[in-house]
C-alpha positions in Angstrom: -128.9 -135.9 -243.3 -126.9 -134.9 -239.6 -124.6 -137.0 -238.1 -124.8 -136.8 -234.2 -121.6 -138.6 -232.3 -122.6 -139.1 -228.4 -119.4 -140.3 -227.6 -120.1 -144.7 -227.7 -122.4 -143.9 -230.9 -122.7 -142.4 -234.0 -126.2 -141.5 -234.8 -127.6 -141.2 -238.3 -130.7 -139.1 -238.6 -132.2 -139.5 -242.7 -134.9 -137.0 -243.7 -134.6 -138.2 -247.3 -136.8 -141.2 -248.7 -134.3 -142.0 -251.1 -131.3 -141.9 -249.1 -133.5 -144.0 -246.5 -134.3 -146.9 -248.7 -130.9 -147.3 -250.0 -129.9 -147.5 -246.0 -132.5 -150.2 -245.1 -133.6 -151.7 -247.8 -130.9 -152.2 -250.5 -128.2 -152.1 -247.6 -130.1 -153.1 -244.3 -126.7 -154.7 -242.9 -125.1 -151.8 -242.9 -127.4 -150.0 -240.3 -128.7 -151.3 -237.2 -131.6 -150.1 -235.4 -130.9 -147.2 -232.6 -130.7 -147.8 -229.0 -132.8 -144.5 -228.9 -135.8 -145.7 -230.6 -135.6 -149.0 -228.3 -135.5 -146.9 -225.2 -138.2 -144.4 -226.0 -140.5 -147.0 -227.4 -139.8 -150.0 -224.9 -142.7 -149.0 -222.4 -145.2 -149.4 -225.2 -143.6 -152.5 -227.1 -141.8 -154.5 -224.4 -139.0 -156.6 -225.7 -140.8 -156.3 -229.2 -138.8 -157.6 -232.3 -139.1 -154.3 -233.6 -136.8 -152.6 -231.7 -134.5 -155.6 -231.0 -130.5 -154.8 -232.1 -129.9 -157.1 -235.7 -128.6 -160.3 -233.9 -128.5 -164.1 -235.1 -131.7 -164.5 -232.3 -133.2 -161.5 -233.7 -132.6 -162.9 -237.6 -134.1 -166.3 -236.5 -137.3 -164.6 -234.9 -138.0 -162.4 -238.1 -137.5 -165.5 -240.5 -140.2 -167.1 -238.3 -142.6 -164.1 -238.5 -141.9 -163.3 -242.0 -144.7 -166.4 -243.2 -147.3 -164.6 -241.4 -146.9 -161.6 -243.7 -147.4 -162.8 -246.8 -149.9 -160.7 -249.0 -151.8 -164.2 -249.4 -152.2 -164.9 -245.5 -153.1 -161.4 -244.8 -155.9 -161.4 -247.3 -157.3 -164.8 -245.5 -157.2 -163.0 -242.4 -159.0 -160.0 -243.4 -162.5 -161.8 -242.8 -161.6 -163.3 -239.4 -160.6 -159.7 -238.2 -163.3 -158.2 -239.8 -165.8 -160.8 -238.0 -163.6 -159.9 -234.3 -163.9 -156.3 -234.5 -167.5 -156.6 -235.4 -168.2 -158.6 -232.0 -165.9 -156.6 -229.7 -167.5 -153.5 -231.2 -171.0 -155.0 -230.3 -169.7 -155.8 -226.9 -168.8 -152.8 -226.3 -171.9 -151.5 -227.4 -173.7 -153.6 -225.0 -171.2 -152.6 -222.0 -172.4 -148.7 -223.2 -176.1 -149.6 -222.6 -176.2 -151.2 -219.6 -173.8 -148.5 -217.9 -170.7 -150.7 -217.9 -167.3 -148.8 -218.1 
């Protein structure tokens, strides 16, 4: 574990699984995601919720999200994305034949 102060923060950085889980899983309140990882992922991920600072907004949009992730749901959707990949793959295989980039 180091402990990094940048003057408005104190940053955290965990290289221990254990100490890691108690952090955000037993104790997520208690740590909020960093600014850093925002910042440095942002031009991939947009406004994602992933990134987002722990906010009443933030709580509200996860809560919403969370049904989707259900193991039961996900196994539902495991044949529709299956059936999807197939026909983009075979699309793309098409494109490749007749010289389409």
């Amino acid at each position: 574990m180091v402990l990094f102060n940048t003057g408005n923060d104190v940053i955290l950085v965990v290289n221990s699984p254990a100490m890691f889980n108690e952090f955000y899983n037993t104790k997520p309140k208690l740590v909020d995601k960093s600014i850093i990882n925002s910042n440095v992922f942002k031009p991939l991920m947009q406004q994602s919720i992933l990134f987002s600072q722990t906010t009443d907004q933030w709580a509200a949009r996860r809560k919403t999200l969370a049904a989707a992730f259900y193991k039961d749901k996900l196994h539902k959707m495991v044949e529709v994305i299956r059936t999807c990949s197939r026909q983009e793959l075979q699309k793309w295989k098409q494109d490749l034949a007749n010289g389409i980039d």
